[in-house]
N, C-alpha and C positions, 0 to 999 in steps of 0.2 A: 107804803114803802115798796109797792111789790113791783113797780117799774126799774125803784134805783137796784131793785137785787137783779134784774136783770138786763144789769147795764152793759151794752154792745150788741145787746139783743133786741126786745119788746120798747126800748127806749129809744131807737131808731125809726120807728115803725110810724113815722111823722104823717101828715095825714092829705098833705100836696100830693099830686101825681107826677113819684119818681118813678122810672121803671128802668132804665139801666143800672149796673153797678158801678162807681158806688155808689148807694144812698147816703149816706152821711158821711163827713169829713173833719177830721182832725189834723189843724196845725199843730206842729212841735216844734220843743226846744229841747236840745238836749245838752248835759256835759259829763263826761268825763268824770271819777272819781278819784283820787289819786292820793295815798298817803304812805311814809317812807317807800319811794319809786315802787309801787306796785297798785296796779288797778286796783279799789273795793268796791266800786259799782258806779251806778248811771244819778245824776237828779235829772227829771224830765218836770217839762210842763208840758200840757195838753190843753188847747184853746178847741172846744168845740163851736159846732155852727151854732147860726143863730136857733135854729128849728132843734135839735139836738138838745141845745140848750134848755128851750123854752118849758119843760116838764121841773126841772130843777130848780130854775128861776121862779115858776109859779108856786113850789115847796117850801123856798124860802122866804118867800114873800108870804103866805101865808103864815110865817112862823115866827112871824115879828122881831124879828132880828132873835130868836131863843136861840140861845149859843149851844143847848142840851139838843135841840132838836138838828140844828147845824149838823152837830158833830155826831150825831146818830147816821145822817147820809150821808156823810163823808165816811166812816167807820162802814157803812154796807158796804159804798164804792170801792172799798181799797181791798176789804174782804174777797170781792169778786174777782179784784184787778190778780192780786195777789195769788188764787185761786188759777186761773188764766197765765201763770208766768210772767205776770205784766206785759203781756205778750210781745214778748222782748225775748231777742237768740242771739248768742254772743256763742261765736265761735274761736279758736285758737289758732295757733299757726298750723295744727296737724288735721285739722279741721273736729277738733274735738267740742263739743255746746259744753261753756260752761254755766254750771248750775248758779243759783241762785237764793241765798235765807228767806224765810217767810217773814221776814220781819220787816218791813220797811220804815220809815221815817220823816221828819214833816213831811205828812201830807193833810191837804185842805182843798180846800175849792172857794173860789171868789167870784163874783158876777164883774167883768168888766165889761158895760154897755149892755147889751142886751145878750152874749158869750157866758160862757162858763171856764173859766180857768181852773184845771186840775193839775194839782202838782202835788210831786211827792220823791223821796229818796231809796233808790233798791239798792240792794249789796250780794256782791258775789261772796258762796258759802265758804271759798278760802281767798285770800288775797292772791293777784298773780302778778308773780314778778313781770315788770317791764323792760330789762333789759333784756336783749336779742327777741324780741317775740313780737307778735304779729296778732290781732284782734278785730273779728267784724261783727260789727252788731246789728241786726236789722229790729226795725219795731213794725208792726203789723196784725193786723186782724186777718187770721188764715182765710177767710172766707171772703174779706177784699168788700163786704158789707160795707164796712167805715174803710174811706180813705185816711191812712195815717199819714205825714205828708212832713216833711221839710219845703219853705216854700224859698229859702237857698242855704247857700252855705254857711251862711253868718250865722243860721240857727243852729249849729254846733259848736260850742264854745270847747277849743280846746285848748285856754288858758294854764287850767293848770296841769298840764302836760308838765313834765320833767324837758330839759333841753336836748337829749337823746331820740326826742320821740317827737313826731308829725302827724296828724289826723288831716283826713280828709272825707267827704259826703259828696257818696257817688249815686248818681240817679241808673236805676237800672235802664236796661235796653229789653223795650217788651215786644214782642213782632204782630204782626196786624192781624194775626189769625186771633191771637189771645187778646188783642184788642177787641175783636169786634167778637168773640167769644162774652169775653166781661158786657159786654153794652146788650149782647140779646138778654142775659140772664133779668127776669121779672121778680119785681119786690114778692110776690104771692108766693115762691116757690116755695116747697119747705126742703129738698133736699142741697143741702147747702155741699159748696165745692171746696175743700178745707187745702187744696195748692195754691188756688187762685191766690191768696193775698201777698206770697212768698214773690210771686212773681212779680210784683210789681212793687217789691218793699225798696227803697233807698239803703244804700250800705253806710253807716260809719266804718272808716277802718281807720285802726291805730296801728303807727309802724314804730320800732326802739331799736337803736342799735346797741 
């Protein structure tokens, strides 16, 4: 178990020759949580690569489908994720971060193909109203290690928005210095750059009137 406890970590550490950042990549999905007009949090899915995957897949495949042993690595995962802020920053219209409970909700992980699908439900620690306010959320691995990634807009589902309110997924603008800053940085390094990831995180923003 002592990879899935550190996962974003040691469980990256794939054994091809990457040496730019990023080393590993996370497709998402995200939406929106919404009940009487007021945000309570995010549901995400998280599709890892395949290489990323394959430490997890070869765990449950050894475990014969044990639903005890399933849910033992999904319960570290979410432990750590949750530890980590789901490393998720939701800001307000004053640019205040709001917090978020340690409590989260279905989550599990599924093998689709030769991927791992994680998913699971966060909640902010008070509800925030949605009229007149303004919300951006970024997700990311501060250290830009793992690519987190919307790979367009359709990956944000913001169905159930109230009719007051419009979301949209904005790709940041990164400039070539920090580009080719991310690409020198080598897998060996141990002092890790904890902005990098910020800078290259895609925005959610939600607007309400």
């Amino acid at each position: 178990m002592k990879k899935i406890l550190l996962f974003f970590t040691a469980l990256w550490a794939f054994s091809q020759q990457v040496y730019a950042h990023p080393h590993a990549f996370i497709g998402m999905r995200t939406t929106p949580l919404v009940e009487k007009d007021a945000l309570i949090g995010f549901s995400v899915k998280w599709l890892l690569d395949e290489a990323s995957s394959a430490e997890l897949l070869y765990d449950l495949q050894v475990a014969h489908n044990d639903s005890s042993v399933k849910q033992a690595i999904v319960d570290d995962m979410i432990k750590n994720t949750v530890s980590e802020h789901y490393f998720s920053y939701l800001y307000d219209k004053q640019g205040n971060r709001v917090k978020y409970t340690s409590h989260p909700a279905h989550y599990d992980i599924q093998a689709v193909g030769n991927q791992i699908l994680y998913q699971f439900d966060f909640f902010l620690s008070q509800p925030q109203p949605l009229k007149d306010s303004e919300f951006i959320l970024m997700i990311y691995d501060p250290t830009y290690y793992v690519s987190m990634f919307y790979d367009n807009k359709s990956a944000v589902d913001f169905s159930k928005l109230p009719s007051n309110c419009h979301g949209d997924m904005v790709d940041q603008t990164v400039d070539e210095k920090t580009k080719q800053y991310a690409k020198s940085l080598d897998k060996t390094q141990r002092e890790a750059d904890f902005s990098l990831g910020k800078e290259f995180a895609q925005k959610v923003i939600l607007q309400c009137q």
